[in-house]
N, C-alpha and C positions, 0 to 999 in steps of 0.2 A: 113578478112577485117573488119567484125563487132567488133570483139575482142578489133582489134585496135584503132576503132574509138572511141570503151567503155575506152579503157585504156588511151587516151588522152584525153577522158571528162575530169574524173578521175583525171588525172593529173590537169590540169587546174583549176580544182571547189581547187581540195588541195592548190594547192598553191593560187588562189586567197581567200581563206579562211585564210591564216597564212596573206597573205600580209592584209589584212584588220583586222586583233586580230593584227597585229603588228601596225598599223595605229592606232587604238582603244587603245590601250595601249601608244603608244606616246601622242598622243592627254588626254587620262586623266591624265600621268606623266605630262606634261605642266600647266593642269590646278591645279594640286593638287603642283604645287611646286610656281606657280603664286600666289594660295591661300594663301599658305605659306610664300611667300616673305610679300603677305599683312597685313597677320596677326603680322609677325614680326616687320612690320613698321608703325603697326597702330596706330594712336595719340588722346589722350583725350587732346583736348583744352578747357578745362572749365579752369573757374578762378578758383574751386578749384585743380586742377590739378597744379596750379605754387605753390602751399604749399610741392609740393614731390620734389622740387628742390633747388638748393641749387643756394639763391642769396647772389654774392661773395665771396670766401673763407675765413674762419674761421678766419683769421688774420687781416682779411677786419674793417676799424672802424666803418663798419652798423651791425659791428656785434657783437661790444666790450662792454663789461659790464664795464658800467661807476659810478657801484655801490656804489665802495671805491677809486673812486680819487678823489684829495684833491677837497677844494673848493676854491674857487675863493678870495683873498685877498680881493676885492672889492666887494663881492657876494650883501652882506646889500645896498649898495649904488644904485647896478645898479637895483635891487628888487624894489628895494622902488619908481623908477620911473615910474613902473604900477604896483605895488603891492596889488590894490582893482580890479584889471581887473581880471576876473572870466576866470576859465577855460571852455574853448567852443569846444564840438564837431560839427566840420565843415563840416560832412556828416550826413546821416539817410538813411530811407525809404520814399516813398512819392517823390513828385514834391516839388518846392520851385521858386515862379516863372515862371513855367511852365516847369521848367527842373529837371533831378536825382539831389537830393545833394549830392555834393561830387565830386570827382575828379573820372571820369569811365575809366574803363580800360579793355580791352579783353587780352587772350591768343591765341596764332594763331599756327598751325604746321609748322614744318620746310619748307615744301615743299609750303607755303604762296607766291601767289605771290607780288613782290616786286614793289612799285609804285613810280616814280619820284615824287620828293618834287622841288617848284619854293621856291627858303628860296626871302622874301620880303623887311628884315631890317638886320639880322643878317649871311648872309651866310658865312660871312668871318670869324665868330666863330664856323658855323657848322659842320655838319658830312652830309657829299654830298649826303650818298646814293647810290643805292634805300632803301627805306624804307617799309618794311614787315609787311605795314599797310592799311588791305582792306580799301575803298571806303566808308564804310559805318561803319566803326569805330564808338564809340559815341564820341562826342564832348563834353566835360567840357560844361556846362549850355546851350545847344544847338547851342551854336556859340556865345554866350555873354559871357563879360568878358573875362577871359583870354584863352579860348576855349583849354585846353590842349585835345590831342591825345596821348592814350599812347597803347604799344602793346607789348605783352611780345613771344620771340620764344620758346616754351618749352621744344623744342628740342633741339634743340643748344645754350639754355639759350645765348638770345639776346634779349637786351632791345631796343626798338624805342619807343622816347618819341618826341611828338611838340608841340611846342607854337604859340598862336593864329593861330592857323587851320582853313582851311574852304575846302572845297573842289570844285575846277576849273575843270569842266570837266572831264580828263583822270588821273588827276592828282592831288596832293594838291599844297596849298597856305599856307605856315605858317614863322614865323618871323623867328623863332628859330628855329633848332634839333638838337638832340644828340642820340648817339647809344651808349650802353655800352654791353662791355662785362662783364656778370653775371660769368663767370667763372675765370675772370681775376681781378688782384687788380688795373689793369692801371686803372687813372683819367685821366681825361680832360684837355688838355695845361691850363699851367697856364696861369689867367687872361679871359679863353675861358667862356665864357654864357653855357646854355644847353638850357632846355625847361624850367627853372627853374632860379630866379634871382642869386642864387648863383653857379649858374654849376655845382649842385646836380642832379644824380637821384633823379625821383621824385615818382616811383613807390616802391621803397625798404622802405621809410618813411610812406606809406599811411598803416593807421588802416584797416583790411579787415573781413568783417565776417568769413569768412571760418579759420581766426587766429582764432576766437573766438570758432569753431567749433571744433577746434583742442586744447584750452587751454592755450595760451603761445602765446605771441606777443615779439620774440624775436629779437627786432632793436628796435632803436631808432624813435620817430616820429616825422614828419617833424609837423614845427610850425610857426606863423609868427610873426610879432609886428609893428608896428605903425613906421614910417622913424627915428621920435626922438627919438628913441628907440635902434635904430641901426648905427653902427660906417659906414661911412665909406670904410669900412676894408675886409678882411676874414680870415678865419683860416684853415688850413687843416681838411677835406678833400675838403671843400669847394672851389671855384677855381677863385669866381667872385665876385666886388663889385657891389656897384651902388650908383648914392650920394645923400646919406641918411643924414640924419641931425644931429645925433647920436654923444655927445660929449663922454667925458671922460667915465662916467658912463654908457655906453651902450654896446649893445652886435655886434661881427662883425659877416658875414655869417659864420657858420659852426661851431659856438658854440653852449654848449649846457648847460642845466639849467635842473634838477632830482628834483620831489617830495623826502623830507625831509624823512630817513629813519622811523623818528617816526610816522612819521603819522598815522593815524590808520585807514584804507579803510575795516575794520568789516562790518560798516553800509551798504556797496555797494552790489549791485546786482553782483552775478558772471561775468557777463558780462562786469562792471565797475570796478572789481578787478584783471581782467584781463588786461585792459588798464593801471589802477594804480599802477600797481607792475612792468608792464613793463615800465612806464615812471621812478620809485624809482631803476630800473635796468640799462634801456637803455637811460632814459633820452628823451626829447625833442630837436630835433636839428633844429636852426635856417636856413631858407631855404629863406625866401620870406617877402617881404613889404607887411603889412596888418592888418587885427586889431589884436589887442593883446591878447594872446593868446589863437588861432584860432587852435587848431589840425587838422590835414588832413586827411580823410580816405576815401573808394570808398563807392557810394552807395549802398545798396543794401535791399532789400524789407524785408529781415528777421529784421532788423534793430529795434529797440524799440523805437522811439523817446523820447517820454516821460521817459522811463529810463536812454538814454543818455543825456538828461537836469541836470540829478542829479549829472552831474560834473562839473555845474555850483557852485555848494556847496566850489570846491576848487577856492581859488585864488591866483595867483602868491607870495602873504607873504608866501603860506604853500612851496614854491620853495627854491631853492638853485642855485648858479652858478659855475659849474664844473670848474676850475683852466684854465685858455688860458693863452698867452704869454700876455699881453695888452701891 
């Protein structure tokens, strides 16, 4: 009888031993394949993280080298209506009224949650949403002025951009929005607004440090000019007017105006030869009513102020204007 009661200890320690090495073993397959799924889906949301992606395909006109097209039959004519207007960068490091300068921008992972937008003037031109844009986004000059919100998915390259933003509660308040697909070449209905006066992206345009970290600012950049200045009008890929006061001799949305190949950008700081070679490449594309030639880029602390002053040095004579239908 003792035999037997030893031989069904025995038994029982054996198998509750496998049954728990089997348990032990499931339980760390779960975690190590859990780990796995994580690491596989893990997201760097830095701003310089949207430099490894690809905004719009290659065919895209944010991405067309408008080196060697013609120029504009009336190039002289429409120059010469601010042709002493200095070139100005419209971002740095630093406050400026108590806010970043420049137009701020985050990146967010795919798995961002998605917040209702109340649109307050324009919804009947927007993009409904939700919008894949925290709470606590930055606001363009802290809610003064044109308050743009902009937010890029790095995953799923998806742009959310707003116009004059604020945030209500659970949710935003903004006039305007637009979504774009970063992997697609669709535009915005024609005649449609965005977050931008001409139904431009407005993040593909903006100067970025981390372009400058990388050597190559390859797109064009967004620009503005004064209403007399501009038609009117628009051009492709532009999608929107507004009425501007702009006769004959002026520019409509979505045209664009290249530093003069001869110019010589020797004297400039690397940092300035990086912008100036991409504007004599990509040119300057007209976006927005404003002062005149005002370039767009986002804030950011590495920024040199004082050496981005020194492209006050050009002014629109040393420009050209790339050939549009007028």
């Amino acid at each position: 009888m003792k035999n037997i009661l030893v031989t069904v200890v025995y038994v029982v320690l054996t198998m509750a031993f496998f049954f728990l090495s089997f348990v032990f073993l499931a339980c760390t397959k779960k975690q190590a394949l859990i780990d796995g799924l994580q690491a596989a889906h893990s997201c760097n949301a830095s701003k310089a993280a949207l430099e490894n992606i690809e905004i719009f395909p290659a065919d895209n006109p944010w991405n067309q080298d408008i080196s060697g097209a013609a120029i504009d039959p009336n190039s002289s004519q429409i120059i010469a209506n601010f042709s002493s207007s200095p070139l100005k960068a419209d971002f740095g490091s630093g406050a400026w009224e108590g806010a970043p300068i420049g137009i701020p921008f985050i990146s967010v992972c795919g798995d961002q949650k998605k917040i209702a937008v109340n649109f307050t003037d324009y919804g009947d031109e927007s993009d409904k949403g939700p919008y894949a844009v925290p709470l606590n986004a930055p606001i363009e000059g802290n809610g003064a002025g044109d308050s743009h919100v902009i937010a890029v998915d790095i995953e799923n390259g998806l742009l959310y951009e707003l116009f004059n933003a604020h945030v209500n509660g659970d949710h935003w308040d903004a006039s305007s929005g637009a979504i774009f697909n970063l992997n697609s070449d669709q535009m915005r209905p024609d005649t449609w607004t965005s977050a931008d006066a001409a139904g431009l992206p407005i993040l593909p345009g903006l100067v970025r440090y981390d372009e400058i970290e990388k050597g190559v600012i390859d797109h064009p950049i967004r620009f503005t000019l004064s209403s007399s200045n501009v038609k009117p009008a628009y051009i492709f890929p532009a999608r929107h007017k507004v009425n501007s006061s702009g006769g004959l001799y002026s520019l409509p949305f979505g045209a664009r105006i290249r530093l003069r190949a001869d110019f010589d950008v020797s004297s400039f700081s690397s940092t300035n030869k990086i912008i100036l070679n991409a504007i004599k490449r990509y040119g300057l594309i007209l976006a927005d009513i404003g002062s005149n030639m005002y370039i767009s880029g986002a804030p950011d602390e590495r920024w040199n102020n004082d050496d981005l002053r020194q492209l006050v040095q050009l002014t629109a004579s040393d420009f050209e204007v790339v050939k549009f239908n007028n």
